[in-house]
N, C-alpha and C positions, 0 to 999 in steps of 0.2 A: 203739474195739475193745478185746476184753480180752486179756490178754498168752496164753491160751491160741488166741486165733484168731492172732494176730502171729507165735508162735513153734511152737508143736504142728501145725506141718503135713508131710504126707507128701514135700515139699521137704527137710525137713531128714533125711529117713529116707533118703533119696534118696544125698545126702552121706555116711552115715553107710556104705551099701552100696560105694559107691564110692571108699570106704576100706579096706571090707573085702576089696575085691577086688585090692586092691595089696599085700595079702598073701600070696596067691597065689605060688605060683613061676613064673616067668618064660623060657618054652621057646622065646624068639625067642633065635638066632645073635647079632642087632645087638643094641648097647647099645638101653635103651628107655627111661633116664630116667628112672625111675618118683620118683624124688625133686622134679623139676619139676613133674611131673602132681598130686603132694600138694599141694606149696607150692601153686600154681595153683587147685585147688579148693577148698584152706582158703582161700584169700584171697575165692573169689569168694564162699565161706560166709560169714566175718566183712563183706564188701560187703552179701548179703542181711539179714543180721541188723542191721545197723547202721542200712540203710534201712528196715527193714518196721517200727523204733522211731519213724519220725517220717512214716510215710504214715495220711495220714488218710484216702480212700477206700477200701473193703473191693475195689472193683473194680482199683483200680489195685495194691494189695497182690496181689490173686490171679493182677494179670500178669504181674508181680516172679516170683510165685515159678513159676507154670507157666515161663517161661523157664527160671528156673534149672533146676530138675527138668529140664526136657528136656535143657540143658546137660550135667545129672551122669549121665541114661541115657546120651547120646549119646557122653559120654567111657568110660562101664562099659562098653557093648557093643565099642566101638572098643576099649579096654583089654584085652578077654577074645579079638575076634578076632585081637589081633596079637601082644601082649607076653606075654599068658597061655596061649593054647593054638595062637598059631602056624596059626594057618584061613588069612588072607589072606597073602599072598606081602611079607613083610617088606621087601622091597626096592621093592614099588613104595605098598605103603601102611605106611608107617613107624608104631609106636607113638606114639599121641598126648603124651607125656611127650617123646620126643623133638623132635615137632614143636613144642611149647612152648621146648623149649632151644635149638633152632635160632631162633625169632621173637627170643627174648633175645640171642641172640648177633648176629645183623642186626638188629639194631631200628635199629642207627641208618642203615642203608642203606634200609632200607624205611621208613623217617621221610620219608628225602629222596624216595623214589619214590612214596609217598604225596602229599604236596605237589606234587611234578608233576604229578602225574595229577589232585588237586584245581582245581589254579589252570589245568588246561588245560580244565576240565570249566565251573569258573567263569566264564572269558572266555568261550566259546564259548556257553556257557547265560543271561549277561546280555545280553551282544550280540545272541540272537535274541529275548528278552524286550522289549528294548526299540525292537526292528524290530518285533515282531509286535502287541503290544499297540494300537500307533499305527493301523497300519496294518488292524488288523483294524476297531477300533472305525470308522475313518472307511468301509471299505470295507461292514462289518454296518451304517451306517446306514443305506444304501440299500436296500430289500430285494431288490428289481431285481437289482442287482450283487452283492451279498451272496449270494443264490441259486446265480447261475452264477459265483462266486467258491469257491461251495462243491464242485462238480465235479472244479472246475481243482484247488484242496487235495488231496483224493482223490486224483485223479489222480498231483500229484508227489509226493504221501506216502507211496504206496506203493511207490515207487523206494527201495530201500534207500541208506540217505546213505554206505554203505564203498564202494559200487561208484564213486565220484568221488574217491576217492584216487589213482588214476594222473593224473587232469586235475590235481587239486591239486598233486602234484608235481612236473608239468611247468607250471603255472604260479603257485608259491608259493613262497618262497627257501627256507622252511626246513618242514621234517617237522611240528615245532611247530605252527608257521601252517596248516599241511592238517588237525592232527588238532583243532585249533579251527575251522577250517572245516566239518569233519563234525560235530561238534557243533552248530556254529550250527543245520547242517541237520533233525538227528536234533530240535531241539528248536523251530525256527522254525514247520513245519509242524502238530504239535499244539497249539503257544501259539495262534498263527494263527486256527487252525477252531476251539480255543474260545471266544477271544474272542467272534469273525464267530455263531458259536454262542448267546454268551450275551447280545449285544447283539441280536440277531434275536429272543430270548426273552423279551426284557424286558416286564414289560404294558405293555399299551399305554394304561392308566388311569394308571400313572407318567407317562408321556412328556406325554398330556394334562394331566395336572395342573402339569407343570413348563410347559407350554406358556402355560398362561391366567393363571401366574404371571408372561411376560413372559422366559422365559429365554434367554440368548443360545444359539447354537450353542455355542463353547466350552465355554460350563458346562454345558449340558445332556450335551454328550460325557463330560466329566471327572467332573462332580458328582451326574451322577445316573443315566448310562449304567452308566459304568466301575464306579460301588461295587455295581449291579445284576446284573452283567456278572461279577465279579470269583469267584465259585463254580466255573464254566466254564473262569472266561483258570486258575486255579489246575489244574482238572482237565488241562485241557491242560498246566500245567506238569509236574507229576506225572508228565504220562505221557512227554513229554518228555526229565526227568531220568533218569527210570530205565532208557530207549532212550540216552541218553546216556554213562553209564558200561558197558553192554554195547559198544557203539560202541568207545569211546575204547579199552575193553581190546583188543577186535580190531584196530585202528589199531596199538595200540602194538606188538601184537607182529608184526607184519607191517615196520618201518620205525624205531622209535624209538630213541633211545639212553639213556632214561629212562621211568620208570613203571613202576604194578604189572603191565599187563601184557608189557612189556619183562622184568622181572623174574621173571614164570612163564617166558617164552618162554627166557630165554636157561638159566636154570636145566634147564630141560624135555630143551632141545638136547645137553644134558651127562649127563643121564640121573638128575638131582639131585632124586628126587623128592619128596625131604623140604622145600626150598625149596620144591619146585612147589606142594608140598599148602596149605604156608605161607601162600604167596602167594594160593595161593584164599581163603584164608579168610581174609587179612587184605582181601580184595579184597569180599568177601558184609559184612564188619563194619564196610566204610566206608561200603559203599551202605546200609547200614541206619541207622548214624549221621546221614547225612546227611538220608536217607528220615525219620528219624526229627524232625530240626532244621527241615526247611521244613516236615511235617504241624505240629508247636508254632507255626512263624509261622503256615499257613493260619488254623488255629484261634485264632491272636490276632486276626490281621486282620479274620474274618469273625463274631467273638465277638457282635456284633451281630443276628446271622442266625437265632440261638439264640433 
């Protein structure tokens, strides 16, 4: 690509506005930081520019910078509703400059509230990967039970998995243990039906051909079901995960003494809405991080498929 498609794009016009606009006078009563919000989107400038020097697909450059762009309208508009002309009610939707200086000043309590809420997200999201997988592949091999296997899924999947937190903590020692318990849940039932899904789907000219090669049960389950199967058991994990951290944040504010959403709730309760805002949005940038980390393994794993 020539350094005119890399760097001359309406991304960086974007920035350039949104600097203009912090020039402005500033008619909000509360401090607004407008010194954070510069630092903040010159940095995330110098990130863009830095990257778009060594991407070599034009499509993944172009989703580099639509992000940012939307980044630098999304900060102008919220700049000019609050800090510049004073529209939204300062007190419950703070200037984005401030809500940047408040994330710097907590960072290292929402490091640690991050981490909880990951490793509670983790346990609970491997634990039913490794129940569901098994158990779907042997239950989709039958089609018989696999069928009315499929019903019964339905059925308990559409129970939402928060409404079993009072059972959990009346039989689970610690809060912890229930909000991995609801996870298992929110994520057992979609790995489950895709498995039972993709093993029901598989041709049945694979199944014959592994067959008249002599293959055991075993291997035919592992080595020729499950990498067939594996597009599915992923969909269901997907869907899974992302019912999983909506989940876990409803859990935590209902009971927890850690996590991001322990961390809006208790903030919220105080009328602290600049942490509240905070917290959402470092709460939307983990689940994309993450969203972001297993679609890169789906796409290694099944690189094959391509």
């Amino acid at each position: 690509m020539t350094a005119k498609k890399r760097y001359l794009r309406i991304t960086h016009l974007l920035f350039v506005i949104l600097l203009l606009i912090q020039l402005l006078p500033d008619k909000s009563s509360k401090d607004v930081f407008t010194g954070s919000l510069v630092t903040f989107a010159i940095g995330l400038e110098i990130i863009v520019l830095v990257v778009s020097a060594f991407i070599k697909k034009e499509q993944s450059l172009a989703l580099l910078l639509d992000i940012s762009g939307f980044v630098f309208v999304l900060l102008s508009v919220w700049s000019l509703a609050t800090a510049k002309y004073n529209i939204l009610n300062d007190l419950l939707f703070p200037a984005p400059g401030k809500v940047i200086h408040q994330f710097v000043d907590d960072k290292d309590k929402i490091w640690i509230n991050i981490l909880s809420s990951l490793g509670t997200t983790i346990k609970g999201f491997l634990i039913a990967v490794a129940v569901a997988v098994p158990l779907g592949l042997f239950i989709g091999w039958s089609a018989r039970v696999g069928g009315a296997a499929t019903y019964i899924t339905k059925f308990f999947s559409s129970i939402p998995p928060i409404v079993y937190i009072p059972y959990g903590i009346a039989l689970l020692p610690t809060f912890k243990s229930v909000s991995v318990f609801v996870i298992f849940l929110a994520t057992f039932w979609p790995v489950f039906a895709g498995t039972m899904s993709g093993v029901l789907g598989v041709d049945k000219k694979i199944i014959d051909s592994a067959k008249v090669l002599n293959v055991s049960k075993p291997e035919m389950l592992f080595r020729v079901i499950l990498p067939a199967s594996l597009q599915q058991i992923f969909l269901g994990c997907n869907q899974g995960l992302s019912v999983s951290f909506i989940l876990l944040t409803s859990a935590e504010m209902i009971g927890a003494r850690d996590g991001m959403g322990y961390y809006v709730k208790y903030y919220s309760d105080f009328g602290d809405y600049t942490r509240t805002i905070t917290g959402l949005l470092v709460i939307g940038f983990v689940v994309i991080a993450v969203t972001f980390l297993f679609n890169k393994l789906q796409n290694r794993l099944l690189r094959w498929k391509h």
